[in-house]
N, C-alpha and C positions, 0 to 999 in steps of 0.2 A: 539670163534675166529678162524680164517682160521688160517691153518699152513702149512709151504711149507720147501721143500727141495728140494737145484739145484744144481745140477754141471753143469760148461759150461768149455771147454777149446776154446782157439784159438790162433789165428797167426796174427799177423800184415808185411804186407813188404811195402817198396817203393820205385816207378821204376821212369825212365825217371828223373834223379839227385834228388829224391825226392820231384818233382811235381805232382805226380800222389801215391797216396795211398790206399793200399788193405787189407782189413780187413774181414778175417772168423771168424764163430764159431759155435761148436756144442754145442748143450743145451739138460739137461732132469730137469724136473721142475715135481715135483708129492705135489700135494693142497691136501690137508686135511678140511673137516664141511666148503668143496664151497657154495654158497649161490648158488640156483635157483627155479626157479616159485614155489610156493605150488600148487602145480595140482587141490586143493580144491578152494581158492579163487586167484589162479593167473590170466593168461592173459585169460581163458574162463570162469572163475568168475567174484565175484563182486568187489574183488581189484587186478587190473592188478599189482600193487606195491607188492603183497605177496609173498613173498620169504623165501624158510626155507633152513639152514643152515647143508646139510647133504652132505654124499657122498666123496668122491673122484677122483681128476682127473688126466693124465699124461697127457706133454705136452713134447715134446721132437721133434729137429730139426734142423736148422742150418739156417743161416744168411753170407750172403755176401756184403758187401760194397766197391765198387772203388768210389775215388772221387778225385779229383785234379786239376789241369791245362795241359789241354793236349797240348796247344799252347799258348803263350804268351798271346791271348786275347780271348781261349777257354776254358769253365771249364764246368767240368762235374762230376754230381753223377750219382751213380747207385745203387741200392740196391735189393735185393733177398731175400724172406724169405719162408721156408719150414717148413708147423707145422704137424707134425705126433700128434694129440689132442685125447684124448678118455678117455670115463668115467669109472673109474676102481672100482668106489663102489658106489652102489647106492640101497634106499630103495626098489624103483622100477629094480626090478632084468631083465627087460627087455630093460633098457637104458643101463647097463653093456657093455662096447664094441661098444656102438655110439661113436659120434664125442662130443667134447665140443662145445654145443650152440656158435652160430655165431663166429667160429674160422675158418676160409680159409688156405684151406692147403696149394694154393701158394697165394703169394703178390709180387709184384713186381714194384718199382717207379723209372723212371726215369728225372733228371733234365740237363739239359744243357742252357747256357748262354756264349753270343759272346757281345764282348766289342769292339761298333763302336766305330767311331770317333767323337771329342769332350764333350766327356760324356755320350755319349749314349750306351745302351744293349740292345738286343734283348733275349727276353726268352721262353724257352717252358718246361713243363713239363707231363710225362705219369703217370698215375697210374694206376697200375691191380690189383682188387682184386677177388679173386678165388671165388666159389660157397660156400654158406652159409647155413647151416640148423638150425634152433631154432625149436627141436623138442616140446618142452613141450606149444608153441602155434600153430604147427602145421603148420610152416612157413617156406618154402624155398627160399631162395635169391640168383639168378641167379649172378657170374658172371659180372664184368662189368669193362668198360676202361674210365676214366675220361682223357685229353687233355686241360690245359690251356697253354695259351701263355701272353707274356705281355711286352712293350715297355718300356722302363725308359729314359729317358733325365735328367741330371743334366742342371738347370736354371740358377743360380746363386747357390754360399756357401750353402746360407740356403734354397735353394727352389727346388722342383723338380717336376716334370709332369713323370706321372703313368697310362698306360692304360691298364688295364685285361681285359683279357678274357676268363673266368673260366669257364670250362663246353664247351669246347667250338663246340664240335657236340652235344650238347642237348641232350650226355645220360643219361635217364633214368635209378637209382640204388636206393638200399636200404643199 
């Protein structure tokens, strides 16, 4: 079985009479027999599913979140995340001091929503996520910025009209 140990401390405040809320925190998280690829029959074998149960990893970083009502009919999140990730035991004495498989060192989303008139909102939101490496297939994943937006109108009590649109400059990510 995996086994983990974390300390995380952090702070909460909120500004603007308590419309608007801020939340940090730092983290160190160290995993004990993580699961990944068998190098024998993993992702350049014959069952990409093979995974053996070895190793150790730290994961250590911090998180920020704002989110609230910046204007009566404005709200807004935001969130921030930094993962310092590396593998600190491994059979393979030459992953020692890599990154943990597909963990981005920065992430960062943002959402915001304006509340028209008669029922209606306008939405949009960002997503960054930071470059990726999964060394044991040999795979690097660039980097990328997702952009959806979306209309809402309340109809009636129980009805409503909903238009997405996700992806919305057709980047291409992994």
């Amino acid at each position: 079985p995996e086994r983990a140990q974390q300390y995380e401390v952090g702070a909460k405040s909120e500004w603007l009479d308590g419309r608007l809320q801020l939340t940090g925190a730092f983290f160190n998280i160290v995993k004990q027999n993580v699961l990944r690829p068998d190098p024998v029959f993993g992702p350049t074998g014959n069952n990409t599913n093979a995974v053996l149960a070895v190793g150790e990893i730290r994961n250590r970083g911090l998180e920020i979140d704002l989110a609230g009502a910046v204007l009566p009919r404005w709200n807004l999140a935001f969130n921030y995340a930094y993962l310092d990730s590396s593998i600190t035991d491994d059979p393979v004495r030459a992953l020692v001091g890599a990154r943990m498989p597909n963990a981005p060192p920065h992430a960062l989303g943002l959402f915001t929503r304006v509340d028209l008139v008669k029922g209606a909102a306008l939405s949009g939101s960002v997503q960054h996520v930071g470059d990726r490496v999964e060394p044991f297939a040999g795979i690097a994943a660039p980097s990328y910025t997702v952009v959806d937006m979306q209309y809402f109108q309340q109809l009636t009590p129980i009805a409503r009209l909903l238009v997405r649109c996700e992806n919305l400059f057709d980047v291409r990510y992994a």
